[in-house]
MARBA-924893 format. One record per residue: residue number from 0; residue in one letter; x, y, z of N, C-alpha, C in turn. Coordinates in steps of 0.02 Angstrom, whole numbers. Example, Ala and Ser with C-alpha at 12.3 -4.5 7.8 and 13.67 -1.06 7.14 Angstrom:
! residues 2
{0 "A" {660 -284 390} {615 -225 390} {660 -165 390}}
{1 "S" {642 -112 354} {684 -53 357} {645 2 394}}
! end
This chain:
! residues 277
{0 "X" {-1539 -2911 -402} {-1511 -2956 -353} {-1556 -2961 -292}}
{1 "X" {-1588 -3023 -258} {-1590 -3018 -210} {-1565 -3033 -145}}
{2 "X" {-1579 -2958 -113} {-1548 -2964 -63} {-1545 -2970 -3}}
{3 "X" {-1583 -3005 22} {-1580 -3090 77} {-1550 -3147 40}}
{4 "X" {-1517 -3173 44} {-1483 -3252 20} {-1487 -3287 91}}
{5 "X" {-1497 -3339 79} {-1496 -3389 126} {-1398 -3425 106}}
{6 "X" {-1385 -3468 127} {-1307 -3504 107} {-1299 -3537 52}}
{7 "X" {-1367 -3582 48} {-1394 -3619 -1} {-1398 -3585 -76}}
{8 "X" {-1426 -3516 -73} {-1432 -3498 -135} {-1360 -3479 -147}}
{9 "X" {-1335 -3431 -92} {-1243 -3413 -97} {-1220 -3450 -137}}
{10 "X" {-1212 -3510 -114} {-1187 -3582 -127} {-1188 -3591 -207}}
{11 "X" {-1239 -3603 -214} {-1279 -3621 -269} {-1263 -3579 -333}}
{12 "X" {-1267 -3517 -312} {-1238 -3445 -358} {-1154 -3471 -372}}
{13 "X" {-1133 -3469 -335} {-1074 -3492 -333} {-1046 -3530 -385}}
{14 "X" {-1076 -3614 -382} {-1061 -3659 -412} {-1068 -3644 -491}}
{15 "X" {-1132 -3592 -511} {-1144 -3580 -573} {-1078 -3535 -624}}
{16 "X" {-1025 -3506 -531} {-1000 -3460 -604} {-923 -3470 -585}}
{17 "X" {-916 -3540 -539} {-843 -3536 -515} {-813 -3566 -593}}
{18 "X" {-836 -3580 -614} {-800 -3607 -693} {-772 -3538 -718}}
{19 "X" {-799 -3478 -723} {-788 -3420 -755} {-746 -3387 -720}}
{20 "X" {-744 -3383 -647} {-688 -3355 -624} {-628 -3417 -607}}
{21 "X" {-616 -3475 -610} {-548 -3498 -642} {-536 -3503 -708}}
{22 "X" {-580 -3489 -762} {-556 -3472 -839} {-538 -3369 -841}}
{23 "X" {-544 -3337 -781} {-505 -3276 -775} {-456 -3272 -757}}
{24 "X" {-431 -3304 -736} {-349 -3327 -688} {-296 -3294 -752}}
{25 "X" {-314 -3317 -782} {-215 -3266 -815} {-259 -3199 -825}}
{26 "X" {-303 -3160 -830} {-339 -3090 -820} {-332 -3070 -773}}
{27 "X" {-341 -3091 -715} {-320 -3071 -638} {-246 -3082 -624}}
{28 "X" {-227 -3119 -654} {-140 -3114 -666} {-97 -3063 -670}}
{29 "X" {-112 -3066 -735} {-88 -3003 -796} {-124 -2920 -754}}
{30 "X" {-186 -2912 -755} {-193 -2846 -727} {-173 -2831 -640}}
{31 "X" {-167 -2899 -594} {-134 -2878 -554} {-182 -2859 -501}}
{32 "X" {-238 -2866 -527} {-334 -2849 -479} {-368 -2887 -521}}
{33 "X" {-430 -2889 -474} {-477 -2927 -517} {-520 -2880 -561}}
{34 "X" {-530 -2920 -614} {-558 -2857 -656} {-640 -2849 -629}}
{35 "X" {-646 -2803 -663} {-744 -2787 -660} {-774 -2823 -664}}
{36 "X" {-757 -2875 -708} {-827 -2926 -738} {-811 -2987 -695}}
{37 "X" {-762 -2986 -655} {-763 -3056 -622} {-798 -3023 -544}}
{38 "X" {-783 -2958 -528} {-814 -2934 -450} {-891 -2925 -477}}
{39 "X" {-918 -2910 -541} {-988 -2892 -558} {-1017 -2975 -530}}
{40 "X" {-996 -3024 -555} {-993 -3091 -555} {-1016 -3122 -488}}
{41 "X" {-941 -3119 -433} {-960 -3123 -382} {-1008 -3079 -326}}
{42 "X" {-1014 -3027 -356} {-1080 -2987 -332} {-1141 -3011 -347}}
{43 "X" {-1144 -3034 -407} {-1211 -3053 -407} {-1239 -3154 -381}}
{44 "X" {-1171 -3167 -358} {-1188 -3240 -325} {-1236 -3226 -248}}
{45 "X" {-1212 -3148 -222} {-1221 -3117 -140} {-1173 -3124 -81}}
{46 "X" {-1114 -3166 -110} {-1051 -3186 -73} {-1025 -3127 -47}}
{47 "X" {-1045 -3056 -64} {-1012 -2990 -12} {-1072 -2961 57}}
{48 "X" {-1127 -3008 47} {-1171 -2984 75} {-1171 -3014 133}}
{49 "X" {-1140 -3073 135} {-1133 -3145 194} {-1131 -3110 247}}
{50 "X" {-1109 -3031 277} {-1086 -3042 353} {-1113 -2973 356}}
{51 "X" {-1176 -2951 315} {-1204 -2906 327} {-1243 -2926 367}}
{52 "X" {-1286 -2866 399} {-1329 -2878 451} {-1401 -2910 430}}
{53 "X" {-1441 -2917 446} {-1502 -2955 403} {-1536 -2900 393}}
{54 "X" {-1535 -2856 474} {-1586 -2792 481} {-1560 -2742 409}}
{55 "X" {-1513 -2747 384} {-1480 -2711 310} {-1503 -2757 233}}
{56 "X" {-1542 -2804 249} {-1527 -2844 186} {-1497 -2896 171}}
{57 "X" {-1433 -2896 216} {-1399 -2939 207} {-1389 -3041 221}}
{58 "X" {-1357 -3084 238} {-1366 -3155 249} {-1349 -3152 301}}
{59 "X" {-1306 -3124 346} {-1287 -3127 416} {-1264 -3193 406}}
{60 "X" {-1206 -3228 397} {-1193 -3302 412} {-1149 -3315 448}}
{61 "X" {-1145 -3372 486} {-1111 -3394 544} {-1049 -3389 504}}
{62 "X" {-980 -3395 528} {-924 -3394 516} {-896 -3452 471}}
{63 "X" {-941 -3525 495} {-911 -3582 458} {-922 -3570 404}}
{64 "X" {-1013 -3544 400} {-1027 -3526 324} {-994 -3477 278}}
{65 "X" {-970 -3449 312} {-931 -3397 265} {-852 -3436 259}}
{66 "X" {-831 -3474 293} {-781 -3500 281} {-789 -3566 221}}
{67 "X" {-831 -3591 213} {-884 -3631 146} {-863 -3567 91}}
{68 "X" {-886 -3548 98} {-903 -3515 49} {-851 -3471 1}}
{69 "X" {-787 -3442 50} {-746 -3426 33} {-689 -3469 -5}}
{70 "X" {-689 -3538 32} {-648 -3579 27} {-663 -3592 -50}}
{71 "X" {-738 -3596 -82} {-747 -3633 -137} {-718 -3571 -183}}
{72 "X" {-702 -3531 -172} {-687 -3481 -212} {-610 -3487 -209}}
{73 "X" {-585 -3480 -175} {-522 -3481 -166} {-476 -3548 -218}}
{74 "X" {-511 -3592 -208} {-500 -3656 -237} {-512 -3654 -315}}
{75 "X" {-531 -3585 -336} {-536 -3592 -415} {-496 -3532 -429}}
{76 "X" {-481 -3472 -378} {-449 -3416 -404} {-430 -3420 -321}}
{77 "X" {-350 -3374 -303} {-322 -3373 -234} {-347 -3317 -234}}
{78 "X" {-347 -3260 -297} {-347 -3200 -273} {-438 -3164 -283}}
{79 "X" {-474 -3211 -322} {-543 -3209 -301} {-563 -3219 -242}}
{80 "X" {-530 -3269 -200} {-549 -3268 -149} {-539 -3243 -86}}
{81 "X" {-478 -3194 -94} {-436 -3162 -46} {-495 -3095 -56}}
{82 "X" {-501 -3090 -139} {-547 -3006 -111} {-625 -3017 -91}}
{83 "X" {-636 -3069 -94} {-696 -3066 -80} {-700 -3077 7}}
{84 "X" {-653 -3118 49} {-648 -3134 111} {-649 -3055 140}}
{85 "X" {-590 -3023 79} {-577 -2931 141} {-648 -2886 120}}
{86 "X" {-663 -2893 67} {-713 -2838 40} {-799 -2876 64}}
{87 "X" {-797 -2938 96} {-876 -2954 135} {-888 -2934 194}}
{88 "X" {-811 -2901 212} {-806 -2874 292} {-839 -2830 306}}
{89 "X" {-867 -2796 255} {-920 -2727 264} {-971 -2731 306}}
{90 "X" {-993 -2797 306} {-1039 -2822 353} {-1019 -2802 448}}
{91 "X" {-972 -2820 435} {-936 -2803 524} {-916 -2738 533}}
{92 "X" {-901 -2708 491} {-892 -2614 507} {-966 -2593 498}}
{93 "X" {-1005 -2629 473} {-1076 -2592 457} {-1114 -2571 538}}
{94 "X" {-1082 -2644 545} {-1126 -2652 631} {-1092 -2594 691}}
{95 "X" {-1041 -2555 681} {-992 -2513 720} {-1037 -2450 713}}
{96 "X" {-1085 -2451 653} {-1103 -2372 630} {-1177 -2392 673}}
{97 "X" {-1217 -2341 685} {-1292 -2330 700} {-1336 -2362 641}}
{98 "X" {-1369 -2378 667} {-1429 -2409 617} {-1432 -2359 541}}
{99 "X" {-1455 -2300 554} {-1483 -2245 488} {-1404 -2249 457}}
{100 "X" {-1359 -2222 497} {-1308 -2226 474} {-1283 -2260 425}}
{101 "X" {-1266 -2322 435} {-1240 -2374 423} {-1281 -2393 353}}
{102 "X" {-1332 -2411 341} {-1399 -2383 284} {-1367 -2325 250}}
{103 "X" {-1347 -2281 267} {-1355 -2228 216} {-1258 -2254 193}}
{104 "X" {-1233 -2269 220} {-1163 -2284 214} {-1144 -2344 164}}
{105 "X" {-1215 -2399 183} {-1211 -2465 138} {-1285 -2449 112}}
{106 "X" {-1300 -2419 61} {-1365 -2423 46} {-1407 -2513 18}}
{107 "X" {-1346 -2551 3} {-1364 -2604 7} {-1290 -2664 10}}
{108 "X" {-1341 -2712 24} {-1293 -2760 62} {-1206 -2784 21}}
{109 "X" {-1221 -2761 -35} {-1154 -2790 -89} {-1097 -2744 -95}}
{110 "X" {-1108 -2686 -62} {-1060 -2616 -67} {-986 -2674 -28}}
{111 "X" {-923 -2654 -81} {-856 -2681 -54} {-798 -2627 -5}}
{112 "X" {-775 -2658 44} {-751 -2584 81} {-686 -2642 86}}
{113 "X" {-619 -2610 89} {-568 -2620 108} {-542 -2584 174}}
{114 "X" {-479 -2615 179} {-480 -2622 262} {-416 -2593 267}}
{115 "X" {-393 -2547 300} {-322 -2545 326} {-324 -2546 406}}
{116 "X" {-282 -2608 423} {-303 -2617 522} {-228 -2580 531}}
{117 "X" {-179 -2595 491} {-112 -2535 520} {-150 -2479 521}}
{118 "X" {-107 -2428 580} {-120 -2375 606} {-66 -2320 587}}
{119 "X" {-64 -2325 514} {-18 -2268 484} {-40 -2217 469}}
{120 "X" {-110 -2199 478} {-141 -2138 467} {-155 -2089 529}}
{121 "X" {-160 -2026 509} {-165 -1959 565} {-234 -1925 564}}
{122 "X" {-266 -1955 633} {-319 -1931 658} {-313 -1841 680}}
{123 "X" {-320 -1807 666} {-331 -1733 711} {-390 -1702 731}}
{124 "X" {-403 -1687 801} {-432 -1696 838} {-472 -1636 836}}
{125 "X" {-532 -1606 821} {-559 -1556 769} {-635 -1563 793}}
{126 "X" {-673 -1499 790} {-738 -1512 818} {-780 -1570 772}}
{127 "X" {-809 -1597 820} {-842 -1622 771} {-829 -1693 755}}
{128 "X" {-784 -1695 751} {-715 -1764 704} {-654 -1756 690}}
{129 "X" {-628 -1768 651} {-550 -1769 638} {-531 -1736 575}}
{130 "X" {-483 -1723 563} {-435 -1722 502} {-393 -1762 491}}
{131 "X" {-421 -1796 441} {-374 -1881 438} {-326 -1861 364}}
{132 "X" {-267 -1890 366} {-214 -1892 317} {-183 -1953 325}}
{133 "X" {-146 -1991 289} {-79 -2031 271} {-83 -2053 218}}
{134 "X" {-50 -2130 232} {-25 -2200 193} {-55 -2261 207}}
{135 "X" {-101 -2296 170} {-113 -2345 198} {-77 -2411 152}}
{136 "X" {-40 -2457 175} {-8 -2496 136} {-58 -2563 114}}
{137 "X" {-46 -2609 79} {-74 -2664 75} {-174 -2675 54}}
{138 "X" {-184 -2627 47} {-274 -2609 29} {-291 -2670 -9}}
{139 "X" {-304 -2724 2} {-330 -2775 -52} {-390 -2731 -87}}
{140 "X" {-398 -2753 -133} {-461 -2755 -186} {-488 -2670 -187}}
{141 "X" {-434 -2608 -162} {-444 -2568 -172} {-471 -2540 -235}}
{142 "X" {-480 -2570 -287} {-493 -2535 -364} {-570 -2565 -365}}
{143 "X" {-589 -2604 -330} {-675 -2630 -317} {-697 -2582 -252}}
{144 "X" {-657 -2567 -202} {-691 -2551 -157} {-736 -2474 -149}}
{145 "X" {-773 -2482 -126} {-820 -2411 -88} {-805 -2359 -55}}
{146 "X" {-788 -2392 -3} {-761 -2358 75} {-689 -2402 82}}
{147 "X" {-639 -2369 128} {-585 -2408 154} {-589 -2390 244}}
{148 "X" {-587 -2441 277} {-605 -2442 356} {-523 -2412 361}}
{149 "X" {-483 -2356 373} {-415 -2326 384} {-403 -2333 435}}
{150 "X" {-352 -2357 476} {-306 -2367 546} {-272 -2294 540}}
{151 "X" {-292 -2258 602} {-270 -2203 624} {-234 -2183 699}}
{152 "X" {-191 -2155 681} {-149 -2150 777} {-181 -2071 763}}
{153 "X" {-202 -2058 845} {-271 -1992 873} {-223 -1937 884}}
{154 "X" {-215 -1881 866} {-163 -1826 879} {-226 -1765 907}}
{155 "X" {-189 -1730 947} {-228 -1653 970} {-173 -1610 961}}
{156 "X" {-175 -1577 890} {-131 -1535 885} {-80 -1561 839}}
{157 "X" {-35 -1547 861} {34 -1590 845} {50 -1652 890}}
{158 "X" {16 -1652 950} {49 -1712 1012} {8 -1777 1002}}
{159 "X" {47 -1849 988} {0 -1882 980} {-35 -1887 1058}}
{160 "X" {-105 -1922 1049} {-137 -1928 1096} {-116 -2013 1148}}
{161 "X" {-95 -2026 1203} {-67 -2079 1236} {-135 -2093 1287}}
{162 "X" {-140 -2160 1266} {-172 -2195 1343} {-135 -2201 1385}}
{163 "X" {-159 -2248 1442} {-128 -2272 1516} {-63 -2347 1480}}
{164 "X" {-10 -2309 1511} {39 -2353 1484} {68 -2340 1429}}
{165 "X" {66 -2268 1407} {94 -2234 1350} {83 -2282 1286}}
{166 "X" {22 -2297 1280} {-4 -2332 1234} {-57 -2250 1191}}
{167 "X" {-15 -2280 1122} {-57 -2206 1066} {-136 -2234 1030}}
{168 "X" {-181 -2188 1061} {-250 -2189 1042} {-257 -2217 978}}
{169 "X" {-295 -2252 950} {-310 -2270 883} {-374 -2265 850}}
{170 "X" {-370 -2264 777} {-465 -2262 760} {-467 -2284 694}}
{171 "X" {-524 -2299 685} {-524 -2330 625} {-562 -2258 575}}
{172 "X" {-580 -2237 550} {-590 -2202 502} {-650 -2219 424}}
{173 "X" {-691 -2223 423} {-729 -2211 345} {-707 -2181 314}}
{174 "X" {-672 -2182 255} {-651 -2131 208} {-682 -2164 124}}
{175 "X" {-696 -2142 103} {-717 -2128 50} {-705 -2147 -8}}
{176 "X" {-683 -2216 -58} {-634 -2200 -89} {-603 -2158 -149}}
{177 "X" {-659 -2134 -170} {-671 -2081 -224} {-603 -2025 -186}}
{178 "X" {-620 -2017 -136} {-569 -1958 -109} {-494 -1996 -92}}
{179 "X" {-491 -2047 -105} {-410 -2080 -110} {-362 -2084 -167}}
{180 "X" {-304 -2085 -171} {-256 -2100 -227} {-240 -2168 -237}}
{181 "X" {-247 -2194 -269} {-227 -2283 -243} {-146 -2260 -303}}
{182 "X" {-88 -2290 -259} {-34 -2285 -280} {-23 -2367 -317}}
{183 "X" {17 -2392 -367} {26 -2423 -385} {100 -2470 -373}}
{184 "X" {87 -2511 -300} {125 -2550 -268} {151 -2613 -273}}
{185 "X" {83 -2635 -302} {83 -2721 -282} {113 -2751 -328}}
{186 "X" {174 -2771 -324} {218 -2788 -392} {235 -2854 -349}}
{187 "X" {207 -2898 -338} {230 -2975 -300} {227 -3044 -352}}
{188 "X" {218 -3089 -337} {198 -3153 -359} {146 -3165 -311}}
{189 "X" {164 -3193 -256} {109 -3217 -204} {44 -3175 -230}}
{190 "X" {-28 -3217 -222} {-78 -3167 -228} {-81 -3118 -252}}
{191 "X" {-36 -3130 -331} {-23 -3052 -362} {-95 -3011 -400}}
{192 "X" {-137 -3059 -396} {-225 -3030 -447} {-246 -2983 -368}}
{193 "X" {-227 -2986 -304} {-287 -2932 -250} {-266 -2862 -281}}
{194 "X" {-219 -2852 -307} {-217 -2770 -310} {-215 -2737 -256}}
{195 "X" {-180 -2760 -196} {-152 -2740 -136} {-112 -2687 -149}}
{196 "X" {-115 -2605 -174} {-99 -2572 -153} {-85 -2539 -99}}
{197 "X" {-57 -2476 -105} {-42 -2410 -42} {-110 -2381 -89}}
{198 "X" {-146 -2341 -42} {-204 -2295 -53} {-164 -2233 -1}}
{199 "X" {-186 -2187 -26} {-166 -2132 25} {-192 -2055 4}}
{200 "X" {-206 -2008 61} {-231 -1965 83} {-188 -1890 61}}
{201 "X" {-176 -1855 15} {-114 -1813 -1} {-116 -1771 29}}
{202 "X" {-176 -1741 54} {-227 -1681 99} {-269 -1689 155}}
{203 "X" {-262 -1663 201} {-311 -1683 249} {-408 -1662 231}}
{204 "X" {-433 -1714 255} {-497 -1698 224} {-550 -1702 308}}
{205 "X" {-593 -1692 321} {-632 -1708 373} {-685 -1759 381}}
{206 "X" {-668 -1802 434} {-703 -1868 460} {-751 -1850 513}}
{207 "X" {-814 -1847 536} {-854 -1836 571} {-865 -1898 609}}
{208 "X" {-839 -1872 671} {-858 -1898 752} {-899 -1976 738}}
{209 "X" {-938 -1972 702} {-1005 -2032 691} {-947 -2080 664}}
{210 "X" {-929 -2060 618} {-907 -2089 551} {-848 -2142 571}}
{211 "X" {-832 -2133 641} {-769 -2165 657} {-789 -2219 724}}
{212 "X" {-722 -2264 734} {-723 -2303 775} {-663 -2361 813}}
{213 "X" {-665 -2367 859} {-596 -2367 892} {-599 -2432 902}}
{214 "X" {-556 -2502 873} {-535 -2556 917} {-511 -2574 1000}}
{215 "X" {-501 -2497 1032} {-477 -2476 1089} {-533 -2481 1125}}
{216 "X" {-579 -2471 1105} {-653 -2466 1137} {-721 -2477 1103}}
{217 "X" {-721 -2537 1078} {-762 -2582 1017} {-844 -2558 1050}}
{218 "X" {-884 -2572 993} {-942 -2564 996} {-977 -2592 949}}
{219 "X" {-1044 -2599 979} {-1083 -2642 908} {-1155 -2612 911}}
{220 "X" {-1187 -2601 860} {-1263 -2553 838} {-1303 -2628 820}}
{221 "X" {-1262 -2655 837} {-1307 -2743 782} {-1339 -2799 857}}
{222 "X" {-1371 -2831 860} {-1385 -2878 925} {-1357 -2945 887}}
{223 "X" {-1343 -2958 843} {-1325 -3028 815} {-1269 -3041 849}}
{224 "X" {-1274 -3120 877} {-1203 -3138 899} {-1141 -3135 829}}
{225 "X" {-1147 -3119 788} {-1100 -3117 730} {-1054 -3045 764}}
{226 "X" {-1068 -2996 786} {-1073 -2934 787} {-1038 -2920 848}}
{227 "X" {-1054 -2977 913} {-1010 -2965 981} {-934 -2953 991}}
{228 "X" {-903 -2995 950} {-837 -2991 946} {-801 -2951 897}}
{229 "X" {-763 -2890 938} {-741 -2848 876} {-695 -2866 824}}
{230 "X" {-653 -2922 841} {-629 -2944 782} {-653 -3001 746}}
{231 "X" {-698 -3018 751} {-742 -3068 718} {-723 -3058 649}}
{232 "X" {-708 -3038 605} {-685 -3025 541} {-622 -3068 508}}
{233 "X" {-598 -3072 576} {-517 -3116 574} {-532 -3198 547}}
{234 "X" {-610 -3229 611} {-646 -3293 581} {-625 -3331 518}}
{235 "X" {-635 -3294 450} {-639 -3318 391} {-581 -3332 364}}
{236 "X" {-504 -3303 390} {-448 -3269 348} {-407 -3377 308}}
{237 "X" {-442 -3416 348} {-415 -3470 350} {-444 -3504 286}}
{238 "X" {-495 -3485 274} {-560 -3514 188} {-515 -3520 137}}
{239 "X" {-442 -3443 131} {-394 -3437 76} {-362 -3506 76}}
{240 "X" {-311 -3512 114} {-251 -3560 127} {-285 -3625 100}}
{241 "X" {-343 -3636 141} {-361 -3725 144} {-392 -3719 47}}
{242 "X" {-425 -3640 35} {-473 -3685 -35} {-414 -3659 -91}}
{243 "X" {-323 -3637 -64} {-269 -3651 -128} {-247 -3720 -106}}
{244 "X" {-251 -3751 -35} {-230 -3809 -20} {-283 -3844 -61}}
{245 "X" {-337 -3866 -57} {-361 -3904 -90} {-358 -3909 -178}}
{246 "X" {-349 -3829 -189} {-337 -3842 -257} {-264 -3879 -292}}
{247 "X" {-214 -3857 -241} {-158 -3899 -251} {-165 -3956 -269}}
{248 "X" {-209 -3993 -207} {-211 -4063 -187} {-247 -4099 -265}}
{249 "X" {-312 -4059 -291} {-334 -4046 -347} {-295 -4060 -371}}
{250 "X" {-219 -4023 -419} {-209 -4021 -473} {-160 -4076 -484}}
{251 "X" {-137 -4104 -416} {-86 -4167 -372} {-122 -4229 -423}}
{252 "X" {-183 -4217 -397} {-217 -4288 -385} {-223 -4298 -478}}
{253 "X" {-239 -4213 -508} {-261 -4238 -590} {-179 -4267 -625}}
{254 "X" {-131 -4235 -590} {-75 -4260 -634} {-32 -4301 -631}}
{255 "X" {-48 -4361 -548} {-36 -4424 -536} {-19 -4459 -577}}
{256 "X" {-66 -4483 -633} {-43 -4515 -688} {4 -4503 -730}}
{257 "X" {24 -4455 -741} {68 -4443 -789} {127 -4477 -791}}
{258 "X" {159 -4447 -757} {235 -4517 -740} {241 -4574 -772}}
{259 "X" {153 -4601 -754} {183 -4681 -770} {161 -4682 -854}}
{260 "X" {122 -4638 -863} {141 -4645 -944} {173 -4596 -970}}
{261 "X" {216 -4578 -945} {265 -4542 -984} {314 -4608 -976}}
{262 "X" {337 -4647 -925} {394 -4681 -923} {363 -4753 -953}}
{263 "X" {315 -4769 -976} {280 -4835 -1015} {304 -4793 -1085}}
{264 "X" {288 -4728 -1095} {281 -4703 -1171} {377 -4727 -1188}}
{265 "X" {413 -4719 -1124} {488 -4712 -1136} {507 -4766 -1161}}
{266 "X" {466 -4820 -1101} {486 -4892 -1113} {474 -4925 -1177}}
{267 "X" {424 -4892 -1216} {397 -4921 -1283} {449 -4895 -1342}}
{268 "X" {470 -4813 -1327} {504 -4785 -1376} {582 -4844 -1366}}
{269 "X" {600 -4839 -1328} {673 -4896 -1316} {682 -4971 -1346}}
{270 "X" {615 -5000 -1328} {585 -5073 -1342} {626 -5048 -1412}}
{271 "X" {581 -5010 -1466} {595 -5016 -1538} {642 -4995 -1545}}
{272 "X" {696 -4966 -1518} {741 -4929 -1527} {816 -4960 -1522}}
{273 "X" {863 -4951 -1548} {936 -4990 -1565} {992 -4962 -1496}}
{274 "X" {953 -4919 -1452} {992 -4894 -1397} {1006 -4930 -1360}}
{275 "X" {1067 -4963 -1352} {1095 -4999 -1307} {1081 -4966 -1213}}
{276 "X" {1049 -5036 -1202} {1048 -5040 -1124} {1087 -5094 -1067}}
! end
């Protein structure tokens, strides 16, 4: 794979294999995640690499572009395109870590990380770093992902830790996912192929000081304006809606016709027919 893409090639990758991931749609159905061979797929178009940093390998692309890009996906699979929107985000937690860091964390630009922004998990406050434990609900594309970015409320001890205004400290967390349980939750219709599980922590394990990072007090290792705004990640969430809206509009527009020859087919069957009108 290579890994610089410009949008163009994104793009382009894209178009070659969106046929294959809407002929997976009852596979992503039925298993409830997307399988391997459709994330091997979109990995190798570079569509997880979009909002990596460049200095990593990655395309770094403006937001519209990633909203392009998502959208065309979305418009052939909802739930192709939902994991690929949460799992390209790696790019924006990449930029939170130190340069070496962040490299040794994404050794290259296609690694998928899921996200939990609830703060149901327990930071403990430990030399060094933490001892992180919980629940994280809702994990899209957890059964592809690498790393999961974990929402944590900050404890010292047993007491949670309070800012000014009895507001409770928060952090986000690297965890691992090898060291997670992914529980088997996602029993919906809506977007039932993300495999939006609960992932969760049974044991406390240790998070090192580096490894973490607080929406309370954002930071960025990256100079790209992609990188300034800590929720910049949020940008894309709109690519889903519009590319199932368009596919709607899509499937509207192919079955327009029908009606009128179904009710010409009626009118013909009657013509010959002894049924009093």
């Amino acid at each position: 794979m290579n890994n610089t893409m410009t949008f163009e090639q994104i793009d382009n990758n894209i178009d070659e294999i969106i046929n294959q991931i809407a002929a997976a749609s009852a596979d992503i159905e039925a298993l409830r995640r997307l399988p391997e061979s459709t994330v091997t797929l979109l990995k190798e178009t570079g569509v997880f690499s979009m909002a990596m940093p460049k200095s990593m390998g990655g395309a770094e692309l403006d937001p519209i572009s990633q909203i392009k890009l998502i959208e065309k996906i979305s418009r052939a699979n909802s739930a192709a395109g939902w994991c690929t929107m949460i799992g390209s985000d790696s790019g924006y937690f990449a930029a939170m870590l130190p340069q070496e860091l962040a490299t040794k964390t994404y050794p290259n630009p296609h690694v998928i990380s899921g996200a939990a922004l609830s703060q149901t998990g327990k930071a403990r406050k430990v030399a060094g770093g933490y001892m992180v434990s919980g629940r994280w609900p809702f994990v899209s594309g957890c059964n592809n992902a690498e790393w999961l970015i974990a929402g944590c409320k900050v404890y010292d001890g047993e007491d949670m830790v309070l800012l000014e205004g009895d507001i409770p400290q928060t952090l986000q967390c690297f965890l691992n996912m090898s060291d997670l349980e992914i529980l088997d939750t996602w029993h919906v219709m809506g977007l039932r192929g993300t495999g939006s599980n609960d992932v969760a922590l049974q044991q406390e394990i240790f998070v090192a000081e580096e490894m973490t990072f607080s929406f309370q007090q954002p930071r960025s290792f990256q100079d790209g304006a992609l990188y300034q705004f800590p929720m910049a990640f949020m940008f894309n969430f709109s690519a889903v809606p519009l590319g199932v809206a368009q596919s709607a509009l899509d499937f509207f527009l192919s079955e327009a016709n029908k009606p009128t020859r179904q009710v010409h087919q009626a009118g013909q069957f009657l013509k010959g027919s002894s049924i009093k009108r």
